[in-house]
N, C-alpha and C positions, 0 to 999 in steps of 0.2 A: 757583373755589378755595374750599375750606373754610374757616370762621374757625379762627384760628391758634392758638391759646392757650384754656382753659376757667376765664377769669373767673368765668362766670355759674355754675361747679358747684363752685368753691371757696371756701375761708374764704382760702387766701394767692394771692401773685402769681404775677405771668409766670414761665415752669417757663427752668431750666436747671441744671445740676449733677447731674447724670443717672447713675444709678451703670451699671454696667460689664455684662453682661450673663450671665446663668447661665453655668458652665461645663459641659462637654456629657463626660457618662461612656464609658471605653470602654467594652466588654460584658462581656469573659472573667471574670475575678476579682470573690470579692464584692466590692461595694459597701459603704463603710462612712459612715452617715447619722448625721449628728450632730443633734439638735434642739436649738438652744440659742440662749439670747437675742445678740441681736446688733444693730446699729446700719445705717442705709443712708440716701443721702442724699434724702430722696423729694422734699422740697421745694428752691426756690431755695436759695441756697449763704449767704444772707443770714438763713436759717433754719437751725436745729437739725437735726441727722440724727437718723432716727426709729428709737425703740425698737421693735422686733420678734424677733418669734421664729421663727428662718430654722432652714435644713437646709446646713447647709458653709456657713453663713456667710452666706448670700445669700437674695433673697426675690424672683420664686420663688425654691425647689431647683435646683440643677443638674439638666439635661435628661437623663435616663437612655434613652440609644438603646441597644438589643439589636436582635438578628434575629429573624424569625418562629423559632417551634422552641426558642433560646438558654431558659433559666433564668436567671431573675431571681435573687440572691442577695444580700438586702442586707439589713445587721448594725445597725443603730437605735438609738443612743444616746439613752437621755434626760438632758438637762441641765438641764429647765425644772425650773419649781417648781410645776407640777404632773403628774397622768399622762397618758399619752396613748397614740396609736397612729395607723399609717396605715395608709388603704384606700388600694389600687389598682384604681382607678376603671374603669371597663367590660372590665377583663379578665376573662375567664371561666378562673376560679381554682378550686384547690381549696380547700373552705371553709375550715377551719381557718387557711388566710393571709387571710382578708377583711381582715383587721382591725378589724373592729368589738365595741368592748367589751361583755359582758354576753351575747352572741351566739357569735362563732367565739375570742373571747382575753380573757384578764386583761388588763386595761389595763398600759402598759410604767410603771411608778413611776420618779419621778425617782431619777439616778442607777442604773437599770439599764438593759439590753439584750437587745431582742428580734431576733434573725433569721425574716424572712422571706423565703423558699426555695420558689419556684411556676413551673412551666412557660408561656412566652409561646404560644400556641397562634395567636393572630390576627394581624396587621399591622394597624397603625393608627397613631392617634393616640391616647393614653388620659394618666388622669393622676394622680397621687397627693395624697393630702393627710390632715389629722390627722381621726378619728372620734371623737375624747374630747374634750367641749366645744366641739366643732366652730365652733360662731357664734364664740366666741371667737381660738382656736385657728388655723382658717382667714385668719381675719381678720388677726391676727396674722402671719399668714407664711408658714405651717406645710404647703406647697404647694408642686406642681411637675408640671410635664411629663416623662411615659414614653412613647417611640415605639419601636413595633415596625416594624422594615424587614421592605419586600419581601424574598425570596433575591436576584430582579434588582433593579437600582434602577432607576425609572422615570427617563424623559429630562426632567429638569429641571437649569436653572441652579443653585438655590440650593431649598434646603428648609429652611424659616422656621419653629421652631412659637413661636406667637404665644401666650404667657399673659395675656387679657384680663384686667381684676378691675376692685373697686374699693374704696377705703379712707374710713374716716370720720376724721379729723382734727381736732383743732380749730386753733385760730390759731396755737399754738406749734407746730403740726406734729404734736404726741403723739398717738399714736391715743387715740378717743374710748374713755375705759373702761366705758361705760352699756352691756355686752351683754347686759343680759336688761332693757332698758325695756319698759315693757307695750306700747307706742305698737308697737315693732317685733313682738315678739312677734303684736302680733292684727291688725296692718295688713298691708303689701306685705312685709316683711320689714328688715334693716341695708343701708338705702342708704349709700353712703359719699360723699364729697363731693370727692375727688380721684381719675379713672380712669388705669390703669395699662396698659400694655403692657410684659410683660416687666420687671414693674419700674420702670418708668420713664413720666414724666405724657406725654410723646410719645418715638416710639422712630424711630430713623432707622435704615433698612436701604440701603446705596449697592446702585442695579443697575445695567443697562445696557439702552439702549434693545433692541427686543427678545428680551429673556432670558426663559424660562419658569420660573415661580415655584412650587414647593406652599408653599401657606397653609395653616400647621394653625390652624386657631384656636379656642382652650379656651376655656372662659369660667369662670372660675374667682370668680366674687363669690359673696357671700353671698346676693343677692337678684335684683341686677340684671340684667332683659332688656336685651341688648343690639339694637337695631337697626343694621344696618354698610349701609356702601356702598362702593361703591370708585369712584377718578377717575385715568383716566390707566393704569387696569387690565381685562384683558379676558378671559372663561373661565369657568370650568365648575366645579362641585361633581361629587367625585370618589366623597368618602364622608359618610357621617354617623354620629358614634358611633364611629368607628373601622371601620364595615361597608360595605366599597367598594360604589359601586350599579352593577347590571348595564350601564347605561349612561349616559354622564356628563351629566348638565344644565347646560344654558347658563343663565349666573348673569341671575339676575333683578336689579332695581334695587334693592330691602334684601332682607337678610339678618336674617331673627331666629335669636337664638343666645340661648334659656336658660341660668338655672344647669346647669352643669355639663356640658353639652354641646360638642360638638365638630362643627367639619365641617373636610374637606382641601376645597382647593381649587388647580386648576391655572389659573393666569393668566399672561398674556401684557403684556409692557408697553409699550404703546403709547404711552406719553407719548416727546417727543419729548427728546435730549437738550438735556440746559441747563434740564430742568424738572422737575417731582415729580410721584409719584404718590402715592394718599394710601388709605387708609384710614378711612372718615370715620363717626363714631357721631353717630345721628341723634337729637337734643334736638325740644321741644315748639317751642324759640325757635331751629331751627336746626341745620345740621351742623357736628361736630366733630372734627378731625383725630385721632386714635387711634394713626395709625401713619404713618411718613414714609420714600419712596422716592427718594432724590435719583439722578437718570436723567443718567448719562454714555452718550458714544457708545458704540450696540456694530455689531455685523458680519451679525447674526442674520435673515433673513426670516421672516414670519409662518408658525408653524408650524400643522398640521391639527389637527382637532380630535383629544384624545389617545383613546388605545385606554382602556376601564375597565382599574381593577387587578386584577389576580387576586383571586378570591372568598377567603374565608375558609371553613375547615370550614363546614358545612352542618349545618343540625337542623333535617329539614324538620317543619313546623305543620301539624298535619291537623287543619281546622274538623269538615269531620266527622264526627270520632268527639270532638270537644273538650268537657270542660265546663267549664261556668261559671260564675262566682263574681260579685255584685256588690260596691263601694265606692261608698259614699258620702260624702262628703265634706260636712263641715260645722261651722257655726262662723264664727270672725272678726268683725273690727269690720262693724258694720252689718248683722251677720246670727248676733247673738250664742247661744253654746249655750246651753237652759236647764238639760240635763244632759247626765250622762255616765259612764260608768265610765272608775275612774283604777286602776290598780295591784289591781282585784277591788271596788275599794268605788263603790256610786252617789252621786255630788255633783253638789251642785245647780252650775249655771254660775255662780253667783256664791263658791263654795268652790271653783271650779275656778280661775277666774281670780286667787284668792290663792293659789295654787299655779303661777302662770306656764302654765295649760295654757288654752287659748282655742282648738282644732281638735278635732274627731274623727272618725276614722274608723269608717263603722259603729257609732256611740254610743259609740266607746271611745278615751279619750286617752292618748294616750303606747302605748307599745308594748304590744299586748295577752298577756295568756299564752297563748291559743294561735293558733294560725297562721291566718292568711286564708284558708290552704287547704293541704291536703296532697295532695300530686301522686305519683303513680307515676313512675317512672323510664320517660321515654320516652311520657308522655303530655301530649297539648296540654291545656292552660289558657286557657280565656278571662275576662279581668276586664273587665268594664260601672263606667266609673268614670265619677261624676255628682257635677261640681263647683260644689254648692251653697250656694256663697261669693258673697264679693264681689269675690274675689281672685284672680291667676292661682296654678297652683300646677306644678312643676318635677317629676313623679312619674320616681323611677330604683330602678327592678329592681337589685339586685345578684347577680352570678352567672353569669347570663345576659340574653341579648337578646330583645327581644321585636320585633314586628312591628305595625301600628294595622291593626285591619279598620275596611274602607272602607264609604261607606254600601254600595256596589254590591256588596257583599262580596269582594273582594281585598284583598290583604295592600298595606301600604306599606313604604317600605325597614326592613332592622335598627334599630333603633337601641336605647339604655340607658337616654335618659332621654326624656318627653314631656311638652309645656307642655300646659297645659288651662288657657283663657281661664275667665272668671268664667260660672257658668250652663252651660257645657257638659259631653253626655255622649259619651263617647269609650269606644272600645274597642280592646282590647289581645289579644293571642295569645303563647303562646310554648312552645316544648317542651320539658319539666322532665327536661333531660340531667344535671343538674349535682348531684350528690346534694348534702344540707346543707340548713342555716335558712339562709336568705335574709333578708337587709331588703327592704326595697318601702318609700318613705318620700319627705316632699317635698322636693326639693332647695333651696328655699329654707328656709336655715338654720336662721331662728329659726323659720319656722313647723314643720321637724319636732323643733325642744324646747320648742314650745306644744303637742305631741301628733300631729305629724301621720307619725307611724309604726305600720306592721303587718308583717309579714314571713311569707313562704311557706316551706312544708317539702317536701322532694323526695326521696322515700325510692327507695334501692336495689333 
């Protein structure tokens, strides 16, 4: 059994006061998303409930499920005190809704409203969250789960989407307000010291023994890799990224789950009634309960392995007619830049680093003026990315999906975003269906507003 409680990752005590879980939208009618500060009880009941900056109220958002096909329709208030905006995260969108400021929108100013208005094309798992100030923003609250359903719905008991995270705190509970220390900026990224499911420091889901489960599970933190396991649960990864795989993999012993990623999974639960199943994030000192399955009797026999989900549109990658672009990557603590271009001008790395920028891609920090690359409508792309850090780093396409060529040369499954360990070269494919600017940027937080952004152009 997992240790029960995360002493060793927090400044407070043993967790209970658990606030109430997202409420989950219908589809038809817009959607009307409030951003605005709000209160939740994160810590023990013997502490203070923490200021944040939710969507309706709650942190995450309420879970917006639509059907494949359905349009998304939702109205965005801003109430903060500062601007903002949200991306929706690995849907292959039309540009102008990305949300990302400076790029497809004006950022939304406090006290106005933006409608965003875009067709659901895939089924999955995908997720929303704020693009203006992001480390902060994010961190703050400003987040949530969007599932797109199958037409059919697949034979499961219960379908769970799971919003991973995690928050920095200090001892009165208030979030830490240091988002742009240098320490995060040029190291691993804003680790947080209390982790979350759904809101909540453990989340309990009641099943029954043999019930079949989908697990979406987001990982929505600023930095943090998650490593998962599970006890007392049994099955298969379905998809990743929201890109069902052609056929389903039996779950391995951990699970790495980067920023911003996603995988479904169908499990079966074997724990026996009168017991739990768990969920468990894997520490240096240890496993961690993350999520909690209290197992009542059920009626159910082991079922087979499931059929994959129906594919999503297709946009097939042709290597050979593809060209290539490399990224380099470079920077960070222990492998500092000596220069760079910033916004057109050359600085040395030590004028760089009083300007909060400590990454670059291709010699160039912070988003360059022009594109990585510009692509033809309907032509493969291959990027050679070589991460010549100390650090891992969370790379996500927006727009579209890409694919990893393998040493052997084959493709691996879709997915939006891909981790690359410290020192590695990786490659990537994908075919520039989706006219617009693109970001291409690293998922951990602060490392893309220390510089670690460029973006692609895909002309008509």
């Amino acid at each position: 059994m997992p240790l029960s409680r995360r002493q060793v990752l927090t400044q407070i005590a043993a967790l209970s006061a658990l606030p109430a879980l997202p409420r989950v939208a219908s589809a038809a009618s817009p959607r009307r998303l409030t951003l605005a500060p709000a209160t939740q009880q994160i810590a023990p009941a013997t502490y203070p409930a923490t200021d944040l900056w939710c969507v309706n109220g709650s942190m995450p958002g309420e879970t917006l499920r639509l059907k494949q096909g359905a349009r998304l329709i939702a109205e965005v208030e801003n109430r903060l005190p500062q601007a903002t905006s949200l991306h929706w995260h690995g849907i292959r969108i039309e540009n102008a809704m990305d949300g990302v400021p400076g790029v497809t929108q004006d950022p939304i100013q406090p006290n106005e409203t933006f409608t965003y208005d875009f067709a659901l094309p895939d089924a999955g798992s995908y997720w929303y969250h704020s693009h203006a100030q992001s480390v902060e923003q994010v961190e703050r609250g400003l987040q949530g789960a969007l599932i797109v359903e199958e037409p059919d719905t697949p034979d499961v008991d219960q379908d769970l989407p799971l919003v991973i995270d995690d928050l920095r705190v200090a001892s009165d509970a208030a979030v830490d307000a240091r988002f742009n220390a240098p320490h995060d900026l040029s190291h691993a990224g804003r680790m947080g010291n209390v982790l979350l499911c759904n809101g909540k420091m453990v989340a309990d889901h009641p099943v029954k023994s043999g019930d079949r489960l989908r697990l979406r599970l987001i990982n929505s933190a600023n930095a943090r890799i998650f490593t998962l396991g599970l006890q007392g649960l049994e099955g298969w990864v379905m998809a990743y990224d929201g890109m069902p795989l052609a056929t389903p993999e039996p779950l391995s012993d951990q699970l790495v789950l980067a920023p911003a990623q996603r995988i479904d999974l169908f499990v079966d639960v074997t724990a026996a009634a009168g017991e739990e199943a768990f969920i468990v994030q894997f520490e240096r000192d240890g496993g961690y309960e993350l999520a909690r399955f209290p197992v009542s009797a059920g009626t159910r026999t082991r079922r087979a392995t499931p059929d994959a989900l129906p594919p999503n549109p297709d946009f097939p990658i042709d290597l050979k007619s593809a060209r290539s672009v490399d990224l380099i990557t470079e920077g960070g603590a222990m492998a500092w830049l000596q220069s760079a271009s910033f916004k057109g001008e050359d600085l040395s790395g030590e004028e760089l680093a009083k300007l909060g920028q400590f990454w670059s891609f291709n010699g160039s920090a912070g988003r360059p003026i022009e594109p990585l690359v510009t692509a033809r409508l309907g032509e493969t792309i291959r990027i050679r990315m070589l991460n010549d850090t100390q650090f891992p780093h969370a790379m996500h396409l927006h727009g579209m999906h890409f694919a990893e060529v393998l040493p052997d040369g084959t493709l691996g499954p879709l997915r939006d975003t891909l981790l690359m360990l410290r020192g590695e070269t990786r490659e990537i494919a994908f075919q520039a269906h989706n006219p617009g600017d693109w970001l291409f940027h690293c998922h951990m937080l602060s490392h893309h507003a220390a510089g670690m952004g460029t973006w692609v152009r895909v002309t008509a």
